[in-house]
LUMNUTI-104523 format. One record per residue (C-alpha): chain; y, z, x; residue in three letters. Coordinates in pm, 1 decimal, decimal comma, m for minus. Last residue first. Example, Ala and Ser with C-alpha at 12.3 -4.5 7.8 and 13.67 -1.06 7.14 Angstrom:
(kolti 'A'; (m106,0; 714,0; 1367,0); 'Ser')
(kolti 'A'; (m450,0; 780,0; 1230,0); 'Ala')
//
This chain:
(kolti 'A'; (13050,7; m242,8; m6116,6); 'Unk')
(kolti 'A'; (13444,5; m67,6; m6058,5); 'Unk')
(kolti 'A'; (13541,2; m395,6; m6229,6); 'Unk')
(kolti 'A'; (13339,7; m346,8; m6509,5); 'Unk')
(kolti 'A'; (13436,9; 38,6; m6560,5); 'Unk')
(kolti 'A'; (13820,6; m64,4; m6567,4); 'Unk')
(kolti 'A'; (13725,4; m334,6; m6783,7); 'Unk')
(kolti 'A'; (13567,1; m121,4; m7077,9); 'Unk')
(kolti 'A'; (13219,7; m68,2; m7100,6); 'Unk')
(kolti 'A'; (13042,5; m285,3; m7376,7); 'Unk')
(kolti 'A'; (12784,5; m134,7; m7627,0); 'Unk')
(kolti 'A'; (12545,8; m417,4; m7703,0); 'Unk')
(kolti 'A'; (12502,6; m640,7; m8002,9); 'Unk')
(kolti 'A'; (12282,9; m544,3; m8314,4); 'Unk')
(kolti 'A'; (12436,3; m257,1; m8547,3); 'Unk')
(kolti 'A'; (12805,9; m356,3; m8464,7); 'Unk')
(kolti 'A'; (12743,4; m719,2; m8592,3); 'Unk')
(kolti 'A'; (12531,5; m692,5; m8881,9); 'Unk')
(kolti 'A'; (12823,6; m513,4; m9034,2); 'Unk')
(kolti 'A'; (13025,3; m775,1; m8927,1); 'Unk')
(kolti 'A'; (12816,1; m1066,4; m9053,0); 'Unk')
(kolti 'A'; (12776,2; m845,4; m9383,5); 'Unk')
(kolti 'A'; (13198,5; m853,7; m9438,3); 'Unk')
(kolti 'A'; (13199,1; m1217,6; m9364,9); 'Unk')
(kolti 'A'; (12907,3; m1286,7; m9582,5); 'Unk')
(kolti 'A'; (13044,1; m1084,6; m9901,6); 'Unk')
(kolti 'A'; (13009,3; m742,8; m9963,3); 'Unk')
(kolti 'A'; (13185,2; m645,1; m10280,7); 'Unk')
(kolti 'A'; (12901,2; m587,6; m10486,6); 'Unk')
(kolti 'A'; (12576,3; m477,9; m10272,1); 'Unk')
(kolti 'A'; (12281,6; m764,9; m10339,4); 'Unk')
(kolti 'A'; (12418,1; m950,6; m9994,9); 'Unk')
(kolti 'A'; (12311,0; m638,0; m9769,4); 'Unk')
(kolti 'A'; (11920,6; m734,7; m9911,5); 'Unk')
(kolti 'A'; (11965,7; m1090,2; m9807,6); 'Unk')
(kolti 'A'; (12186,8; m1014,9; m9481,2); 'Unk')
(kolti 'A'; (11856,7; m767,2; m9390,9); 'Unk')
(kolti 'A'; (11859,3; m422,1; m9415,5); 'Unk')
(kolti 'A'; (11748,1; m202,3; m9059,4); 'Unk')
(kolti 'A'; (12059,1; m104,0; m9016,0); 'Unk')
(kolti 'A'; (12117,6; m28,5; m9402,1); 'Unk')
(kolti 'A'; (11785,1; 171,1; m9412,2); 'Unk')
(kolti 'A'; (11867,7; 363,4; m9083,2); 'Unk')
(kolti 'A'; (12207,3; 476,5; m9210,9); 'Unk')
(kolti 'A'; (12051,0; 611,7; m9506,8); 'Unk')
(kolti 'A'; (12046,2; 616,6; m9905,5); 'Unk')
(kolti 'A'; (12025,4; 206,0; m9932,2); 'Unk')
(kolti 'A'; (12225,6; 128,1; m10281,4); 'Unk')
(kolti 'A'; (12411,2; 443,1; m10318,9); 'Unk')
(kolti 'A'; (12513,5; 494,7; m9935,2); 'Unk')
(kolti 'A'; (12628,6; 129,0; m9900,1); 'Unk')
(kolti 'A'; (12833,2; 97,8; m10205,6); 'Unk')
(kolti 'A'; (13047,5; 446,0; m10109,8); 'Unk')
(kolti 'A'; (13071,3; 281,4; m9723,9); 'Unk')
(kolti 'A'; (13200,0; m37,1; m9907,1); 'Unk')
(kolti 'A'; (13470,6; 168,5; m10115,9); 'Unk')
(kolti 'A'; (13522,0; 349,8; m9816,3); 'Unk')
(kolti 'A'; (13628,8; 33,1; m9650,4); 'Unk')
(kolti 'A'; (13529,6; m206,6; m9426,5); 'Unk')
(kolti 'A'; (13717,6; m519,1; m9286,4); 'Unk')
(kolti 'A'; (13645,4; m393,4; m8972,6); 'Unk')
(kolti 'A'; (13379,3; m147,8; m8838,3); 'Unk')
(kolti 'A'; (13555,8; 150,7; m8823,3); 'Unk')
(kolti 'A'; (13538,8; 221,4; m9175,1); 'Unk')
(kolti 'A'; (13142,5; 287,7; m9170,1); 'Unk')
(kolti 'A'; (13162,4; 535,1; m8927,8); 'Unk')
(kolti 'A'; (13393,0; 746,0; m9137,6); 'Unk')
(kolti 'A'; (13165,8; 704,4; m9418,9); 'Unk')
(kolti 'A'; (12879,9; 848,7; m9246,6); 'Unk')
(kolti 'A'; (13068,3; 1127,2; m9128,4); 'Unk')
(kolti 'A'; (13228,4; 1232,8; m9496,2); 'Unk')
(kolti 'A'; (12860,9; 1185,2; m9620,4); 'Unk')
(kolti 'A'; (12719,5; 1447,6; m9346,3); 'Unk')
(kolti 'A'; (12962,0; 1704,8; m9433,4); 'Unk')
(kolti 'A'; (13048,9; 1875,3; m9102,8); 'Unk')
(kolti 'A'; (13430,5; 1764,0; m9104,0); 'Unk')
(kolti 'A'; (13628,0; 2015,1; m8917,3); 'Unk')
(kolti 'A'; (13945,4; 2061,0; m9053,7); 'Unk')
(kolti 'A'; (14249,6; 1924,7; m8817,6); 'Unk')
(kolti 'A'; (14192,2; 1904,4; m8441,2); 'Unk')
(kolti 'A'; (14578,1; 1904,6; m8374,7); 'Unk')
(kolti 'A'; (14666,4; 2253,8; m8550,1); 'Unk')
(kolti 'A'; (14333,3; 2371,2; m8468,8); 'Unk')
(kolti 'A'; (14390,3; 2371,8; m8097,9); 'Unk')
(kolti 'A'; (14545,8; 2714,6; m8139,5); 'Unk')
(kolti 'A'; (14926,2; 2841,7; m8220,6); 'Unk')
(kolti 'A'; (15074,3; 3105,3; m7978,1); 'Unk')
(kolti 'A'; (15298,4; 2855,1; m7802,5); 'Unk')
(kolti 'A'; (15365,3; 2613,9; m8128,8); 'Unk')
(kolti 'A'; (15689,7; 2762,8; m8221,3); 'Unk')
(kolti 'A'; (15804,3; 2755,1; m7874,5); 'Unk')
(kolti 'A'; (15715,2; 2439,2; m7777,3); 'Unk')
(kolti 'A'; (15857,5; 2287,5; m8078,4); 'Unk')
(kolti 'A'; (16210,6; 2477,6; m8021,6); 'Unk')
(kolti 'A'; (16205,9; 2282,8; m7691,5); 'Unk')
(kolti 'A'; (16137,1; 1922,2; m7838,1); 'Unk')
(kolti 'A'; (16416,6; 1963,7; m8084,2); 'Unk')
(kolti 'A'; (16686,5; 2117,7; m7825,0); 'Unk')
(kolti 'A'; (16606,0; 1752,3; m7672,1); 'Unk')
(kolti 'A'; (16617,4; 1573,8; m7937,9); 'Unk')
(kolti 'A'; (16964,7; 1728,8; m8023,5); 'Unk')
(kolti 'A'; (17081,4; 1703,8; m7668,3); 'Unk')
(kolti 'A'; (16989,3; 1275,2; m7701,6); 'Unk')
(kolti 'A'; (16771,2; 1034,2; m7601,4); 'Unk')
(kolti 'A'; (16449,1; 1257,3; m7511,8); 'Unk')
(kolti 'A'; (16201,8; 1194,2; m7246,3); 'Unk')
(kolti 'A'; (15941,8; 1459,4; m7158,3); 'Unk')
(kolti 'A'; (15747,4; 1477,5; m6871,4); 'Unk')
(kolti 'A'; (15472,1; 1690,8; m6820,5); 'Unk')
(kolti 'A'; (15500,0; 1829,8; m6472,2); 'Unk')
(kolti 'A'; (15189,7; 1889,8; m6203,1); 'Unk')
(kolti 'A'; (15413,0; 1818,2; m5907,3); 'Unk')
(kolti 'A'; (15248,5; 1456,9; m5763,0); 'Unk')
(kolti 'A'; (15271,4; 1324,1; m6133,1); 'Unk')
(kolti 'A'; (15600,2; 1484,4; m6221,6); 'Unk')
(kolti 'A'; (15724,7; 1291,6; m5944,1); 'Unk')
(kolti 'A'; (15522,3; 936,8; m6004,3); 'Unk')
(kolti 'A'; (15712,9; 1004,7; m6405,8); 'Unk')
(kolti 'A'; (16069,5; 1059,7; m6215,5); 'Unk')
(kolti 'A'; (16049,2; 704,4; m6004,2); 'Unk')
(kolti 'A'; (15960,0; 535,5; m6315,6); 'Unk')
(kolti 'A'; (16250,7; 702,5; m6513,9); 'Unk')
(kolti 'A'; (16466,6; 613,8; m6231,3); 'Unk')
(kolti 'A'; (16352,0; 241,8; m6280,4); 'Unk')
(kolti 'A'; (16399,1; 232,2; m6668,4); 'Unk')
(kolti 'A'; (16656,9; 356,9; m6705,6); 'Unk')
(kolti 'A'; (16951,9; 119,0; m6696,2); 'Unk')
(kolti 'A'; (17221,6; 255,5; m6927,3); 'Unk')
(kolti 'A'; (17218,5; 683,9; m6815,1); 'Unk')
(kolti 'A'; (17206,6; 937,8; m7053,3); 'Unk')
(kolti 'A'; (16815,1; 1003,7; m7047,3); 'Unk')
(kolti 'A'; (16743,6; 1351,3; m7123,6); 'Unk')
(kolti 'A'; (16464,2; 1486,9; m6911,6); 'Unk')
(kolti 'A'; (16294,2; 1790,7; m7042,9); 'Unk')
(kolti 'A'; (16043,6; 1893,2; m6772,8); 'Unk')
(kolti 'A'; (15740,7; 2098,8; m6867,8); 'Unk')
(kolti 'A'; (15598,3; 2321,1; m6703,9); 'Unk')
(kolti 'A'; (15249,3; 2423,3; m6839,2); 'Unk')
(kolti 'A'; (14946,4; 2690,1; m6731,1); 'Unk')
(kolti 'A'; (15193,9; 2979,8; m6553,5); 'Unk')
(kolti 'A'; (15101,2; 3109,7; m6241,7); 'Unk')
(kolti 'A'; (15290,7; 2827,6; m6042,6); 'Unk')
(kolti 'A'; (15613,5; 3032,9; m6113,0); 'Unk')
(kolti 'A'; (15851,6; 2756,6; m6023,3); 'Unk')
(kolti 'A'; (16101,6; 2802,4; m5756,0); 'Unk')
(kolti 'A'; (16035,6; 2484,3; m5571,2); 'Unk')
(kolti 'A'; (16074,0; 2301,0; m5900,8); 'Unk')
(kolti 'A'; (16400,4; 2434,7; m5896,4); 'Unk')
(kolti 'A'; (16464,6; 2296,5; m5518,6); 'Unk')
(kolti 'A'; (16264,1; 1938,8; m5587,0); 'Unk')
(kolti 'A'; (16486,3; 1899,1; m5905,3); 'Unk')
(kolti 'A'; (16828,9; 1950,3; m5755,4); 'Unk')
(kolti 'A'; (16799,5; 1722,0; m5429,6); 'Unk')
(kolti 'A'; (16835,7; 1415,2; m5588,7); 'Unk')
(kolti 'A'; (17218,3; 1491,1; m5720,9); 'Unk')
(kolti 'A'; (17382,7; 1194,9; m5852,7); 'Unk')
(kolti 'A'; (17051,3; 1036,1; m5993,0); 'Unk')
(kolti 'A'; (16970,5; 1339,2; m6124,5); 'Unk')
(kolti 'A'; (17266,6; 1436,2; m6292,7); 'Unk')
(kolti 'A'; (17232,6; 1082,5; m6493,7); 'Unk')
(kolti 'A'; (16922,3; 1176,7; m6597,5); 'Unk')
(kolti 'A'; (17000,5; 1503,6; m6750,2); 'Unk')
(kolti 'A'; (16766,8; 1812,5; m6672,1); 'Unk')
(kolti 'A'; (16568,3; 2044,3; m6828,5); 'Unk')
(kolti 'A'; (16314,7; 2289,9; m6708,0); 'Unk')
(kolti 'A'; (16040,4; 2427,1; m6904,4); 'Unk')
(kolti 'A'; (15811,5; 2683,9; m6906,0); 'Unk')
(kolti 'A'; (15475,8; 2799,2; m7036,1); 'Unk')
(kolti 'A'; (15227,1; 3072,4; m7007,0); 'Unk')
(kolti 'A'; (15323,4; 3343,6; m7198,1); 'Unk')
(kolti 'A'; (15561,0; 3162,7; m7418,3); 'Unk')
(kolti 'A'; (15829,2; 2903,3; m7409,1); 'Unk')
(kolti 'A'; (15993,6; 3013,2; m7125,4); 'Unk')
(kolti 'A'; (16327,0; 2791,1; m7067,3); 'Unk')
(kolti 'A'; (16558,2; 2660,1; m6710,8); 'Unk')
(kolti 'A'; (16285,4; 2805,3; m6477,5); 'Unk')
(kolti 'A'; (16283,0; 3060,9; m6258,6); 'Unk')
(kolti 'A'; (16387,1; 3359,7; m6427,7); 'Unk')
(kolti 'A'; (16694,0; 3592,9; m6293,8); 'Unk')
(kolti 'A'; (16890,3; 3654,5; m6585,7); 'Unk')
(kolti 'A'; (16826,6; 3647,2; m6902,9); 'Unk')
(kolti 'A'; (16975,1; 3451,8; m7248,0); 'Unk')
(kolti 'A'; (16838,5; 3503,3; m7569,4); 'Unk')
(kolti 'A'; (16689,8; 3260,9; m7832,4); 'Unk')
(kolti 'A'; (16566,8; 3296,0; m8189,7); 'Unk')
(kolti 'A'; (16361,3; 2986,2; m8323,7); 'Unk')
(kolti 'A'; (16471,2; 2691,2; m8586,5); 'Unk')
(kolti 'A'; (16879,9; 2647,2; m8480,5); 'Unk')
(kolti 'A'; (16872,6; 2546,7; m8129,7); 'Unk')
(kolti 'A'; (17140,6; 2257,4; m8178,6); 'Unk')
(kolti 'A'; (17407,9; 2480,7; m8064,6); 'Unk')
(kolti 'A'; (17180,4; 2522,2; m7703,0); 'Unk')
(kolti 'A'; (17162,6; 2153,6; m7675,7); 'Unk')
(kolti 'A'; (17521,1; 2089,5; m7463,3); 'Unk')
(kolti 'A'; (17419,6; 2364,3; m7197,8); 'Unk')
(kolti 'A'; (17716,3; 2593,4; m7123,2); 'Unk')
(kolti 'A'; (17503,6; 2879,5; m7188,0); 'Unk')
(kolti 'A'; (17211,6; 2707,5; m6928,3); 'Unk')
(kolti 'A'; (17281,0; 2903,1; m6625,4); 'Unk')
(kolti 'A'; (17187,7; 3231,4; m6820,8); 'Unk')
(kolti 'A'; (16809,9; 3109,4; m6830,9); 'Unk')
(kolti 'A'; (16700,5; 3101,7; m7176,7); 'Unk')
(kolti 'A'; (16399,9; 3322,6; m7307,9); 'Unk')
(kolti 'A'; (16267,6; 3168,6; m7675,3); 'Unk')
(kolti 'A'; (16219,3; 3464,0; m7916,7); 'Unk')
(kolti 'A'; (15931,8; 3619,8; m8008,9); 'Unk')
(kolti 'A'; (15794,4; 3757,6; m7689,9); 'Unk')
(kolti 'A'; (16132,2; 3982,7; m7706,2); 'Unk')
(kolti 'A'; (16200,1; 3987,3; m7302,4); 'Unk')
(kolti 'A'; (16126,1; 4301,9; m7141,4); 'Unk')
(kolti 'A'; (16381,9; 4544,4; m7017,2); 'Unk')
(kolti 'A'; (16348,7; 4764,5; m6723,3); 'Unk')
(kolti 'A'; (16265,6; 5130,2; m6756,1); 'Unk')
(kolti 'A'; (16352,5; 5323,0; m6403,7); 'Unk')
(kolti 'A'; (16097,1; 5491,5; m6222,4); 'Unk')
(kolti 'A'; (16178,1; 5840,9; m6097,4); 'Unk')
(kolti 'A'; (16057,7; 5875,8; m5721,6); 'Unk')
(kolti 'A'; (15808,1; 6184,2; m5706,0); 'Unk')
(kolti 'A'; (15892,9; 6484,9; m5591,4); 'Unk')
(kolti 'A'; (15682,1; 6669,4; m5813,8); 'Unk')
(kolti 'A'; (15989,2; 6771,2; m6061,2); 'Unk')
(kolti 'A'; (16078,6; 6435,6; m6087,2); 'Unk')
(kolti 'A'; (16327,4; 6281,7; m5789,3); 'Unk')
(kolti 'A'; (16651,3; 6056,6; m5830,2); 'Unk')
(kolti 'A'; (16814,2; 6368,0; m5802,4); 'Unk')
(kolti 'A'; (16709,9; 6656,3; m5656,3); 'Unk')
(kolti 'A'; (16440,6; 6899,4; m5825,5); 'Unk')
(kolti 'A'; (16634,0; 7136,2; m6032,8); 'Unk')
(kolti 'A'; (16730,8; 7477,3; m5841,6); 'Unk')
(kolti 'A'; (16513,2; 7828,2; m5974,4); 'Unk')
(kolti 'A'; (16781,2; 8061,4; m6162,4); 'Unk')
(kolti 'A'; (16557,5; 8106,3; m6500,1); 'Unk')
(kolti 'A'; (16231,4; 8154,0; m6316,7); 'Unk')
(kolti 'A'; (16006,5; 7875,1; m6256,5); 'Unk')
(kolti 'A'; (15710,7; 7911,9; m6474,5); 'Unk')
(kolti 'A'; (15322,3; 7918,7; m6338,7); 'Unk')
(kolti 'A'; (15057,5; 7888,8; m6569,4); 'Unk')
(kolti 'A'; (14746,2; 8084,7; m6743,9); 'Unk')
(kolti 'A'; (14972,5; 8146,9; m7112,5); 'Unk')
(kolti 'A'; (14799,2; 8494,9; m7160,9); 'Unk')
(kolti 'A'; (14802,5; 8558,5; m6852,5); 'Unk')
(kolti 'A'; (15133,9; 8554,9; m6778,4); 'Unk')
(kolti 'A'; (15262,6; 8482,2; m6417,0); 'Unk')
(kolti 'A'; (15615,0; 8511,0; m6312,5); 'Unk')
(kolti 'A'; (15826,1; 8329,5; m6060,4); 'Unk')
(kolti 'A'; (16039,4; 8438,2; m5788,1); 'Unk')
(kolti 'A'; (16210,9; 8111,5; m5619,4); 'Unk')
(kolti 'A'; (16161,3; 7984,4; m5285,8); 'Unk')
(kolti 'A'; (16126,6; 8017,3; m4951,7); 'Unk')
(kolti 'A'; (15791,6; 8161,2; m4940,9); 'Unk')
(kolti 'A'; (15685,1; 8238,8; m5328,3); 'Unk')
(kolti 'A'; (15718,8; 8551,7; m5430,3); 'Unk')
(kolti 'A'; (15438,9; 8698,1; m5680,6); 'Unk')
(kolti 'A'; (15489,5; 8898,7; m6003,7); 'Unk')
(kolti 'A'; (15205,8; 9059,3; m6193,1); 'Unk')
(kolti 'A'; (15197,8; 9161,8; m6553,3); 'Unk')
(kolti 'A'; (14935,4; 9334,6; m6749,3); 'Unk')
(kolti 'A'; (15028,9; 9477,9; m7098,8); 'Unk')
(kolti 'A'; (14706,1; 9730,2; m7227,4); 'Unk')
(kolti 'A'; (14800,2; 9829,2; m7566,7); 'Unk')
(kolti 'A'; (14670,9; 10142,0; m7721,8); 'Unk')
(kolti 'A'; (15034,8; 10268,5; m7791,8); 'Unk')
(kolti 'A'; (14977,4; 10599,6; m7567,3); 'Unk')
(kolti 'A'; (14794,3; 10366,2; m7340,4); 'Unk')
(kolti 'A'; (15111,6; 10208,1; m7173,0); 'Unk')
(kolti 'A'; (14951,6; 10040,8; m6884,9); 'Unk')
(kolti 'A'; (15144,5; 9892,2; m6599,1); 'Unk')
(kolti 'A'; (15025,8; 9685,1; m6362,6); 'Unk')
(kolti 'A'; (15097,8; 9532,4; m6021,2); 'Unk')
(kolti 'A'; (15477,6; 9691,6; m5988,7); 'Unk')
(kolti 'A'; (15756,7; 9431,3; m5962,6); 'Unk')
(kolti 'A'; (15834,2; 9259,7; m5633,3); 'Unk')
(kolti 'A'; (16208,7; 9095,5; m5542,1); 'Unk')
(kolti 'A'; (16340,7; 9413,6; m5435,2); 'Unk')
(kolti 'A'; (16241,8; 9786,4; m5575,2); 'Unk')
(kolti 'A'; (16179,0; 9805,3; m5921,6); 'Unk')
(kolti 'A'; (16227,5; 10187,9; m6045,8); 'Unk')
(kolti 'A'; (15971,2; 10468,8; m6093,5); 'Unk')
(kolti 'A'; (15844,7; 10520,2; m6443,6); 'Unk')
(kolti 'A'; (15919,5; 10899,4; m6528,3); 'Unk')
(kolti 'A'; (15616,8; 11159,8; m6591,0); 'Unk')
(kolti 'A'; (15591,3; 11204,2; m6956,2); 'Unk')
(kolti 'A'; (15710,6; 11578,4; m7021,1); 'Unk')
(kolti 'A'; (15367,2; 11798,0; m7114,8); 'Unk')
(kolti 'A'; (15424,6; 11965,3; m7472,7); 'Unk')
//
């Protein structure tokens, strides 16, 4: 029996190109490259990538593995809770926030956001009046990308009504909706409302839509005075249509129970005369 010719040793950092053991039918192939000023590392190619070997240095810190700047992870306020600027702890209505969740941040412009797209600032009357120059520098700071700011002004001072004047022309000039309140717990009131209402849609204020024909006809009957639904109901049975009862005369209105001649004489009234503009439009004519 033939003696298996020895396998020669490694010499340096390189390792024989291939090996092949076929007296256990398995061909093994791996290849070892050295990188220029750096580590050894070893390819498999089974697994198609390149490793760093066991005693390779970690990138530096502050760096990823590509050299690449690490970003840091910065918190983001909860969108359900109202964001409070951490000037306004000491504020007097912050106990009387008691309906939405609240947390206090750093570093925002304004004095509350009340959603994605609205802010407010607040700010006591009597403060102003001592200190002008506060509200033009925070409104200076505003983010101007959001839709709303809103300025809660708490009036706390006797004679008002002249500062408040001078305040509304302000808001006017920088795009503010002014709110008045009368005390911190109005105030803390208004600002919770905000909030609630800052995802809600225009439905909340619209109310149901009314497409039933009927339901129209006797809303337009009951805004001619001294009608009522009651008269609209009479109306409808007796004459079907609007244009039948327009075109009725006081003899055939006068059949209807419960209209008498001062309710017809109105009727007749805002069917016949002319639609009037209103003074501002006659003076502009």
């Amino acid at each position: 029996m033939n003696a298996q010719a020895p396998v020669p040793p490694i010499q340096g950092n390189s390792i024989p190109s291939i090996y092949r053991f076929k007296n256990k039918g398995i061909q093994n192939v791996t290849k070892a490259q050295t990188l220029p000023n750096g580590p050894t590392t070893a390819q498999n190619p089974s697994e198609g990538s390149l490793a760093p070997s066991k005693s390779a240095p970690g990138p530096p810190d502050g760096l990823s593995a590509l050299g690449k700047p690490l970003q840091t992870l910065q918190r983001t306020p909860d969108d359900q809770k109202l964001i409070a600027n951490d000037r306004q702890r000491t504020n007097p209505l912050i106990p009387y926030i008691k309906n939405v969740k609240y947390e206090f941040l750093p570093n925002i412009s304004a004095d509350f956001l009340l959603g994605a797209d609205a802010s407010a600032l607040f700010l006591s009357l009597k403060f102003h009046l001592l200190n002008p120059l506060y509200l033009p520098e925070r409104v200076k700071g505003l983010d101007r990308r959001l839709k709303l700011h809103v300025l809660v002004c708490l009036v706390d001072v006797t004679d008002s009504t002249e500062a408040v004047k001078n305040l509304n022309k302000y808001c006017i000039d920088q795009d503010l909706s002014l709110i008045l309140t009368w005390s911190n717990r109005e105030a803390a009131r208004y600002i919770e409302t905000f909030k609630a209402l800052s995802n809600s849609n225009a439905g909340i204020i619209k109310g149901p839509e009314k497409g039933d024909t009927f339901t129209q006809f006797v809303e337009c009957i009951t805004t001619i005075k001294s009608l009522n639904s009651t008269d609209a109901h009479t109306l409808a049975t007796n004459f079907e249509t609007l244009k039948n009862i327009i075109e009725a005369d006081a003899d055939q209105l006068a059949l209807c129970p419960g209209l008498g001649e001062k309710k017809i004489a109105q009727l007749k009234a805002a069917f016949s005369k002319p639609f009037i503009a209103s003074p501002a439009k006659r003076r502009r004519k």
